[in-house]
N, C-alpha and C positions, 0 to 999 in steps of 0.2 A: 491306226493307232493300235497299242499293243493292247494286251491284256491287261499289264503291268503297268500301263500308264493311265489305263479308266479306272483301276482298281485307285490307284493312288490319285485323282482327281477326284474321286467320288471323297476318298478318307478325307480332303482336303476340305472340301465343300461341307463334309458334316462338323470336320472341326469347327470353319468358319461361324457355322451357323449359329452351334452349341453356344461357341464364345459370344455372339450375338444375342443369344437368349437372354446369357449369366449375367452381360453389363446389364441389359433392359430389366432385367427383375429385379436386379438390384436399384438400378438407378429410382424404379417407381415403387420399392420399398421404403428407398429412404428421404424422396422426396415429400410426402407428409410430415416429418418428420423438420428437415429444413425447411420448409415452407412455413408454418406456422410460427409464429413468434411471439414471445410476451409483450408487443406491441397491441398484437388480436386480440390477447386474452392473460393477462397480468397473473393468472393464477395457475395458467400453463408452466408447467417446468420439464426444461429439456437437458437431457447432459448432453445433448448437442449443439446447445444455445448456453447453457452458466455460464456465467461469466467466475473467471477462474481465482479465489482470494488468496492472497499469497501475502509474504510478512518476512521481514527481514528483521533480526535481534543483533544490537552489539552494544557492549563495555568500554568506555574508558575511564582509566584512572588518570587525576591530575591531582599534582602535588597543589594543595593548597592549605592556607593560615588564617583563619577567621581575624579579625571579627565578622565582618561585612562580605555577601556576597550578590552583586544585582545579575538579574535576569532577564533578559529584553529576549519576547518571543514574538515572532510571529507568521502570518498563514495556517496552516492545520496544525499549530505543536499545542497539545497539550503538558503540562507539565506540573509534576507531583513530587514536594518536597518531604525527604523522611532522613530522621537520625543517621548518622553513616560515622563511619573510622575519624579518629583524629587524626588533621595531618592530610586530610585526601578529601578530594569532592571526585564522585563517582556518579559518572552518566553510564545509566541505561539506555539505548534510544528501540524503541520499536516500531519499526514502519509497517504499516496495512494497504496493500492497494489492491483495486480487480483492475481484470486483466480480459479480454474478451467480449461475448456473449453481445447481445444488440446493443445499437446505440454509440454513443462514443464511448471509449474504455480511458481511464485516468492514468495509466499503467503506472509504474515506478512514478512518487514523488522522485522531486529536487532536493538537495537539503542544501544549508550554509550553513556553518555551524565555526563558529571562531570562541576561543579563548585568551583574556589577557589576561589572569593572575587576579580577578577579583571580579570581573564582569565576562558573563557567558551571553554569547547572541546566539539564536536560535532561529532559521526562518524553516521554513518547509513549503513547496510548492506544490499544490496539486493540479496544476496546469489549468487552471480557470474554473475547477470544480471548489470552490473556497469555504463550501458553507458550513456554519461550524455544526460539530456532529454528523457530518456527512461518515456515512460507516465505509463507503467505496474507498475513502482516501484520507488517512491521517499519521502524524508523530507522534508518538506519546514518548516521554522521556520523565523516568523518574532519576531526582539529582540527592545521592544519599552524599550530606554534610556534617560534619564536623559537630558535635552537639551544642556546642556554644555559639554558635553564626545566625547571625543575623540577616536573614534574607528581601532581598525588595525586589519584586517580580512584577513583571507585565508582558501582558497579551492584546494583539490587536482584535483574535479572534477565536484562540482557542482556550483552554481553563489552566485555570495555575491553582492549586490549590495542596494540601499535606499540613506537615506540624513540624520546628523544629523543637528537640529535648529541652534545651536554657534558652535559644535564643529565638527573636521572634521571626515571624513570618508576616511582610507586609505585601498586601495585591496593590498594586496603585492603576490609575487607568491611563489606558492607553494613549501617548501622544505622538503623532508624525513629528519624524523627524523635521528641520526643515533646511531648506538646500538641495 
């Protein structure tokens, strides 16, 4: 063997090693780190383990005519009734969900959401996480109306609550459908 060839085996052999070193120090840096969990210790916080809250916002405008407007919600929608344009019912909707960290993650609700000209349905799915007030996963949607409308809302499990300017605001409770 040459000269040139143990020179260049030896550089070989230290690269190797070096690189050796860099993963293993790392690996048992950051293994403390992944290894503990807010399962161990609920008061541990990792921005290696958070689980990540994220939230999506949108507007639609529909043409709508009071008198009367009903509201059938259900699963995680909250929903908060306030004065708005004549001539328009205006949905806000804003979704919250985490995403990550231990445990099972609720990621993105579902939504269904239909309109016919006088009656809004509203469901929201947080994938078997349902509980109301659960802060992991919910809708909130506030519906700005017409000041004269009269509203009749219901929820199977999340809150319906606001004020309309002239007309009133009725909560009724909740019934399954049936069929």
């Amino acid at each position: 063997m040459s000269m040139r060839s143990n020179v260049r085996t030896a550089w070989i052999a230290v690269g190797g090693t070096l690189t050796a070193l860099t993963v293993s120090g790392i690996a048992l840096a950051v293994w403390p780190e992944v290894s503990r969990t807010q399962a161990d210790d609920p008061s541990y916080d990792s921005s290696l383990l958070a689980p990540a809250r994220l939230s999506e916002t949108s507007v639609r405008d529909y043409t709508f005519l009071p008198p009367d407007l009903v509201v059938l919600a259900s699963g995680q929608a909250d929903v908060t009734v306030v004065p708005g344009r004549t001539g328009q019912l205006s949905l806000k909707r804003e979704l919250v969900w985490t995403e990550g960290g231990p445990g099972p993650s609720s990621g993105r609700p579902d939504l269904s959401e239909s309109w016919n000209g006088r009656t809004l349905r509203i469901h929201v799915d947080c994938h078997g996480r349902d509980e109301p007030g659960d802060p992991a996963c919910q809708g909130r949607y506030t519906l700005s109306v017409p000041v004269t409308t009269d509203v009749t809302a219901t929820t199977d499990s999340g809150t319906v609550s606001g004020r309309t300017a002239q007309g009133e605001l009725r909560i009724l409770p909740y019934r399954r459908r049936q069929g």
